[in-house]
C-alpha positions in Angstrom: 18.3 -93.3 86.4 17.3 -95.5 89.3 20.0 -94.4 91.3 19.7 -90.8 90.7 15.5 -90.8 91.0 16.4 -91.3 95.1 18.9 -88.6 95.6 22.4 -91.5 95.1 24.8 -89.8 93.0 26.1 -92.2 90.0 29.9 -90.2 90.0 31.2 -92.9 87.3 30.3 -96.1 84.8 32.2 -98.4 83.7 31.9 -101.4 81.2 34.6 -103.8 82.4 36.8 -104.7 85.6 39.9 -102.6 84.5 37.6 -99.6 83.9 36.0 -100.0 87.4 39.3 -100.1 89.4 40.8 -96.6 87.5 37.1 -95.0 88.0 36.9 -95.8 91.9 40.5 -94.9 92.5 39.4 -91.3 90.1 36.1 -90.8 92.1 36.2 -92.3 95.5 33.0 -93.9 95.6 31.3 -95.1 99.1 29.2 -97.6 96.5 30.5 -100.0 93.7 27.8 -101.6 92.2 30.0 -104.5 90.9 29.0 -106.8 87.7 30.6 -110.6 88.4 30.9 -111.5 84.3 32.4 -108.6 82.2 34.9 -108.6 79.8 38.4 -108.6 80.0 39.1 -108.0 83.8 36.1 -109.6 85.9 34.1 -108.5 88.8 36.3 -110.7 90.8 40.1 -109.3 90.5 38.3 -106.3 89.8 37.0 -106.5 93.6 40.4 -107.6 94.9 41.9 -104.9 93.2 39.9 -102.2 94.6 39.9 -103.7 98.2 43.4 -103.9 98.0 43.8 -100.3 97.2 41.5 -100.1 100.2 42.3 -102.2 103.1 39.7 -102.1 106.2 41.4 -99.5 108.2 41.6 -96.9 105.7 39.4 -93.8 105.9 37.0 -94.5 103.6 37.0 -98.0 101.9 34.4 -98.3 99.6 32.0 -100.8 99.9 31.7 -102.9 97.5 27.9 -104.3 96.1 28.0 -107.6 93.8 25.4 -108.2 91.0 24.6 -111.6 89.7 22.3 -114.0 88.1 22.2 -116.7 90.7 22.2 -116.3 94.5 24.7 -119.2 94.6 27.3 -118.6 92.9 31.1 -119.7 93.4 32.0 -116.4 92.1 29.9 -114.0 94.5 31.7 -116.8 97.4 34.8 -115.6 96.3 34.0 -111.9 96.1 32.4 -112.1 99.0 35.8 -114.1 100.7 37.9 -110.8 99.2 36.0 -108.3 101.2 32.9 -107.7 98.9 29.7 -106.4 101.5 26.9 -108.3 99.8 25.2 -109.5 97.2 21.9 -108.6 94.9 20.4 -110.5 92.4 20.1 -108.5 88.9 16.5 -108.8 88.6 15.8 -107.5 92.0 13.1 -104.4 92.4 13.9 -100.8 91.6 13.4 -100.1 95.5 15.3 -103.4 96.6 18.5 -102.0 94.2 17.9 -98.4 96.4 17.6 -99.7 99.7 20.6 -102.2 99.0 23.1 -99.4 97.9 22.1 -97.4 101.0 22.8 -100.3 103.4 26.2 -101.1 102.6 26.9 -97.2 102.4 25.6 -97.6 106.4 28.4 -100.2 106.9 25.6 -103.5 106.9 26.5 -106.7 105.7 23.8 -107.1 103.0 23.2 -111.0 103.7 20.9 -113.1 106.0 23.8 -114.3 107.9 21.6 -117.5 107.3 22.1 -117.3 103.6 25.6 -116.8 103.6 26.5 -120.0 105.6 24.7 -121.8 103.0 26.6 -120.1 100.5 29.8 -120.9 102.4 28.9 -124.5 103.0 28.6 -125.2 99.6 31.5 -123.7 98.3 34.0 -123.5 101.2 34.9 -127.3 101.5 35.9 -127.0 97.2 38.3 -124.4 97.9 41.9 -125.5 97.0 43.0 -122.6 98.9 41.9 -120.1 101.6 41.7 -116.5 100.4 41.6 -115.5 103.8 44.1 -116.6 106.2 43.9 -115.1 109.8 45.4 -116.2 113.1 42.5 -117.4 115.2 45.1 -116.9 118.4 44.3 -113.0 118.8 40.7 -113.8 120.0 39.6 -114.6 123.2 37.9 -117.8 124.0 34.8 -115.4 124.3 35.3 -113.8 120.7 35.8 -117.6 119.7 32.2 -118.2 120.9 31.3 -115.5 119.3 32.1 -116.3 115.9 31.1 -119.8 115.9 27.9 -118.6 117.0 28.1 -115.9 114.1 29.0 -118.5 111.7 26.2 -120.2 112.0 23.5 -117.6 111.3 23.0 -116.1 114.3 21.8 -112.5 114.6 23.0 -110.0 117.4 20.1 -110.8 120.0 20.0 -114.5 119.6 24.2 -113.9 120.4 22.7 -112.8 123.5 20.4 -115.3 124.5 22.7 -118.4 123.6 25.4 -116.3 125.9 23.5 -114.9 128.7 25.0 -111.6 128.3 23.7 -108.1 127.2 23.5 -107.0 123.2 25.4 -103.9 124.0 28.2 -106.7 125.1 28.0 -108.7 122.2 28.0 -105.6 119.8 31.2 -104.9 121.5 32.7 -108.4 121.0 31.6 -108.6 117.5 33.3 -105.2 116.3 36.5 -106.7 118.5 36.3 -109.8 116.6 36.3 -108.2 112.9 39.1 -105.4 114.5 41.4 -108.4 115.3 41.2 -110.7 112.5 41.0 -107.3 109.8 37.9 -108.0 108.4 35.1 -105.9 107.4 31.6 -106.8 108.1 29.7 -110.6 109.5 29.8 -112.1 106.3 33.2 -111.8 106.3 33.9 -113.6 109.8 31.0 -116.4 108.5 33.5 -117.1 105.6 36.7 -116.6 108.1 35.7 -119.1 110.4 34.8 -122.2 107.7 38.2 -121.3 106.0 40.0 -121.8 109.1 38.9 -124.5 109.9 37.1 -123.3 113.5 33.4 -124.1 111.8 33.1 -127.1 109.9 30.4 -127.3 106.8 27.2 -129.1 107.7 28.0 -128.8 111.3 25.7 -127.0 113.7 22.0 -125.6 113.3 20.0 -124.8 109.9 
């Protein structure tokens, strides 16, 4: 009802994981609004499942919105390491749940890149193994700059300033970066670069 009040069309519901994954490969949604605790299947594999059917280069992956109870939570790290674009607490405003489905429709990370390093330093170091594992050799020492500094929380202009080079350069770095290594959005690369080891947790700026 929400949804529908602003003009979003809801094209399919689902009650678990298993029912999710048949309904987005039915419907081809741009938006999964994705429960982490459900019976049977969870919102987890239920993620992996659909991302897998959906890698980053085809035409239309959909993008995937996680709903939880607590906004830090070793199960939206892990969505979140799978591909998920964000996350929303379930208690969050009418508009907030609006303006949160339309900005991962846009193709926007929705996360305070801030926020999501604390996420990933407190969950990152207890992995037992890396969900994502990428080869760090395809970037330049210049993309490696730039996901360190993106790692650590910073936005697009303060890439700039740190680097003495123009935004319009670093938006072209950073979409290089996330072409290379297959990922699909900042948070992403933030968990990329703990997991492999070129950030380390508690290291750099808060």
């Amino acid at each position: 009802m929400i949804l529908g009040a602003d003009g979003i069309e809801v094209v399919a519901e689902a009650a678990d994981g298993g029912e999710a994954v048949d309904a987005v490969r039915r419907t081809r949604p741009d938006v999964v609004l994705m429960d982490v605790r459900m019976p049977g299947m969870d919102g987890l594999e239920a993620t992996r499942r659909i991302l897998a059917d959906h890698p980053p280069s085809s035409p239309r992956p959909p993008r995937i919105l996680i709903l939880t109870t607590f906004d830090l939570d070793r199960y939206v790290y892990a969505a979140l390491s799978a591909g998920a674009s964000g996350f929303l607490l379930k208690d969050a405003s009418a508009d907030r749940l609006v303006a949160a489905v339309r900005t991962v429709r846009d193709g926007d990370a929705l996360l305070a890149p801030s926020v999501t390093r604390r996420l990933v330093e407190r969950f990152a170091r207890h992995q037992e193994g890396s969900t994502l594992h990428r080869d760090l050799s395809t970037l330049t020492p210049r993309e490696l700059d730039i996901l360190r500094l993106i790692a650590r929380g910073l936005s697009n202009t303060e890439l700039a300033a740190q680097l003495h080079i123009g935004e319009t350069t670093v938006k072209t770095h950073v979409t290089r970066v996330l072409s290379k290594l297959g990922l699909r959005d900042r948070a992403q690369a933030i968990i990329a670069a703990y997991e492999t080891g070129l950030v380390v947790p508690g290291s750099g700026p808060r």
